[in-house]
C-alpha positions in Angstrom: -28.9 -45.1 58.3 -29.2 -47.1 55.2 -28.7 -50.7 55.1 -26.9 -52.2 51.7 -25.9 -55.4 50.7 -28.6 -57.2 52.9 -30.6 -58.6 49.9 -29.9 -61.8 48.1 -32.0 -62.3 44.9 -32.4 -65.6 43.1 -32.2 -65.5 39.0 -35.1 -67.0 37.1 -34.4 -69.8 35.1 -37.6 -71.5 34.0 -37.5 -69.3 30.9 -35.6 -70.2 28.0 -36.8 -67.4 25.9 -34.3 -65.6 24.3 -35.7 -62.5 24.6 -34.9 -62.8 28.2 -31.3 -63.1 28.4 -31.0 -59.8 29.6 -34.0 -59.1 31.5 -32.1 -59.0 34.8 -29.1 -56.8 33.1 -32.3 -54.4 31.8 -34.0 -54.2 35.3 -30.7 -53.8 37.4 -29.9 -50.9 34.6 -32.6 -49.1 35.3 -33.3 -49.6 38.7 -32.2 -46.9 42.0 -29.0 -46.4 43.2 -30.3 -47.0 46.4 -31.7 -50.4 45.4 -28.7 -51.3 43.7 -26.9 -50.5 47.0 -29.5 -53.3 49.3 -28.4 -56.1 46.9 -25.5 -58.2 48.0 -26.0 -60.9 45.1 -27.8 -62.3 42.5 -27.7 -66.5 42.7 -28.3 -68.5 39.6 -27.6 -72.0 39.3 -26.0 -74.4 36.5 -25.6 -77.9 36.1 -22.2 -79.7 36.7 -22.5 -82.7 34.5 -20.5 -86.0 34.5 -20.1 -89.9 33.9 -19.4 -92.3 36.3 -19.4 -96.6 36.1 -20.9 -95.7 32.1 -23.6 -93.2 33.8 -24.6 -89.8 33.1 -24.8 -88.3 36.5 -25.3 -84.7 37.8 -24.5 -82.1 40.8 -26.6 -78.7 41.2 -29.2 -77.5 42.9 -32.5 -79.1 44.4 -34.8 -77.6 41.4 -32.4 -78.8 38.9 -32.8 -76.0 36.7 -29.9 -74.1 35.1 -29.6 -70.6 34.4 -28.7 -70.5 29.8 -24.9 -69.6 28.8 -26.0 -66.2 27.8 -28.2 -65.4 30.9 -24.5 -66.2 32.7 -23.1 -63.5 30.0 -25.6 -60.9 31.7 -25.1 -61.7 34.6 -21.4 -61.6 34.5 -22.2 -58.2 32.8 -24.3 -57.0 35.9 -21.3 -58.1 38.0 -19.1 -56.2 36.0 -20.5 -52.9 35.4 -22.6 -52.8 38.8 -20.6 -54.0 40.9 -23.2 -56.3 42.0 -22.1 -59.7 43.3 -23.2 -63.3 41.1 -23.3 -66.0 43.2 -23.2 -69.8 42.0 -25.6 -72.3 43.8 -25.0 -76.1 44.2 -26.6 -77.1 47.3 -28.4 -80.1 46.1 -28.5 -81.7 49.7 -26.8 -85.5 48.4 -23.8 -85.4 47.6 -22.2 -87.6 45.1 -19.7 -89.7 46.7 -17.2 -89.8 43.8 -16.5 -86.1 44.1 -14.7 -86.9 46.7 -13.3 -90.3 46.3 -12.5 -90.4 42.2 -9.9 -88.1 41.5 -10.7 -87.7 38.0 -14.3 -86.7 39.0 -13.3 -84.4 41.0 -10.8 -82.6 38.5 -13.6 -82.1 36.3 -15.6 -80.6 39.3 -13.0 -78.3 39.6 -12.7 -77.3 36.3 -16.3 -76.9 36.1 -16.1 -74.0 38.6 -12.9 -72.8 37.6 -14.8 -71.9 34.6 -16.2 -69.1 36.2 -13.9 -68.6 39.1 -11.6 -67.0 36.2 -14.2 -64.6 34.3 -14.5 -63.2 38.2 -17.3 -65.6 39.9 -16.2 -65.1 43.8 -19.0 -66.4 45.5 -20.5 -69.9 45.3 -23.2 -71.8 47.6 -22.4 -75.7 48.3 -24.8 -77.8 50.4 -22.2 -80.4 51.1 -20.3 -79.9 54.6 -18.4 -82.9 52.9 -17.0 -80.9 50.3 -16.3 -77.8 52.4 -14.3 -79.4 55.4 -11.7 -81.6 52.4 -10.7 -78.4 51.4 -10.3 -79.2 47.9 -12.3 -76.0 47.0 -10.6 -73.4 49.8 -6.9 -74.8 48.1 -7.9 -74.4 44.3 -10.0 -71.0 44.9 -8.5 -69.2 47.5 -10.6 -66.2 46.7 -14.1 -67.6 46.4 -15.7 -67.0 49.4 -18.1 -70.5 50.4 -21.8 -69.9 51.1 -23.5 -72.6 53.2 -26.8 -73.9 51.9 -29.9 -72.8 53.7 -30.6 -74.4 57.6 -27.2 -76.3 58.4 -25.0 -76.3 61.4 -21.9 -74.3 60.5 -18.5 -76.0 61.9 -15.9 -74.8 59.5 -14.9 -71.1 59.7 -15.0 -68.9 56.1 -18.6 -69.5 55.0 -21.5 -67.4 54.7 -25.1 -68.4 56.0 -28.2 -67.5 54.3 -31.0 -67.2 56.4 -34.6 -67.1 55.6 -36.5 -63.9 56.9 -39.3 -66.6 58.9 -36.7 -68.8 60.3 -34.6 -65.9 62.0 -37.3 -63.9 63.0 -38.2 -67.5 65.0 -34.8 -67.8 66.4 -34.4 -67.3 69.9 -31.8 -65.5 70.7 -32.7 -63.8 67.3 -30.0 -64.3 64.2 -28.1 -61.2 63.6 -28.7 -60.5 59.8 -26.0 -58.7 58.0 -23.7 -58.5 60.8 -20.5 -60.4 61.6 -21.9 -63.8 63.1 -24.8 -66.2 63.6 -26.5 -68.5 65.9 -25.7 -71.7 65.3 -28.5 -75.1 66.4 -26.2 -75.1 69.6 -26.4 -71.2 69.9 -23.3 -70.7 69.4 -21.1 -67.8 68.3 -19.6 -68.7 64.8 -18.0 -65.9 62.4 -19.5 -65.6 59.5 -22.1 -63.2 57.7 -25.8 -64.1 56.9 -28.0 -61.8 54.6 -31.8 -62.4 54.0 -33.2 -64.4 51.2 -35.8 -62.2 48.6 -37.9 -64.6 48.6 -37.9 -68.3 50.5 -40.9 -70.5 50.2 -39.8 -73.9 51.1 -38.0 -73.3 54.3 -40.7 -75.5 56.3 -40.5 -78.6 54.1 -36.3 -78.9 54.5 -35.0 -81.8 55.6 -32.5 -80.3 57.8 -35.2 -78.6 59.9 -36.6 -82.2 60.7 
């Protein structure tokens, strides 16, 4: 039997040529049907940028880099014609207090993914376990469904796990990929779904593992 929608592929944002804006949307195109079946999202990141006590501050993830405004447009365009999940990533692992404590900060935060929670963005990554348990995001996106960042111990129900290939082949018992639950540090059983990471290289230098 087939597997499908175990694969979750990161979007490369180091180039800023324009001629690449829809290199994704080109190889997704033209690609199987099987392989478009394996894929349960494509993540891409963008910056949430703000000011706060007359600084210039920002949220996203750990390689602060930022998929362009048209790569979004393609990818929104894969999502739409492929049926192929996008996935937003902020799991910079610091959190910046005032998106919890400054209401206006966190209005804007919310606006800043609402901005693509309405063009049909329902899956996101956050690496705060802050953010997740206030459930500011779960009562202004009911549909969105929360992705925990990678190696974290889950305690709130609704999110999904991604799990590096090394790290659950390691795990003892073993983490069930793709299915309905995971092994948590304490072993135990939490809903959720996990799917494997395309690629994963810096699993042995995060902090949580430490």
């Amino acid at each position: 039997m087939k597997r499908k929608k175990f694969i979750s592929i990161p979007h490369y944002e180091n180039s800023k040529n324009k001629l690449h804006d829809d290199t994704y949307y080109n190889l997704i195109k033209n690609s199987s049907q099987e392989f478009k079946d394996e894929i349960h999202d494509i993540y891409f990141g963008k910056i949430f940028r703000y000011e706060y006590n007359n600084r210039k501050k920002r949220y996203c993830n750990p390689m602060g880099v930022e998929a362009t405004d048209a790569q979004i447009d393609s990818l929104f365009k894969i999502q739409d014609e492929f049926g192929i999940e996008i996935s937003l990533t902020i799991n910079s692992i610091e959190t910046p207090h005032e998106l919890l404590h400054d209401a206006n900060i966190a209005k804007e935060f919310i606006a800043f993914i609402k901005s693509f929670y309405d063009r049909g963005l329902r899956s996101c990554t956050i690496g705060s376990p802050h953010l997740i348990k206030s459930r500011l995001l779960h009562e202004n996106f009911p549909d969105m469904r929360w992705k925990n960042t990678v190696i974290d111990s889950l305690s709130a129900r609704g999110i999904y796990m991604k799990v590096p290939i090394p790290l659950a082949r390691q795990c003892d018992p073993p983490v069930p990929l793709t299915t309905n639950s995971l092994f948590t540090k304490n072993w135990a059983l939490t809903p959720c779904s996990s799917m494997t990471t395309m690629r994963y290289q810096t699993w042995k230098a995060c902090p949580r593992l430490k």
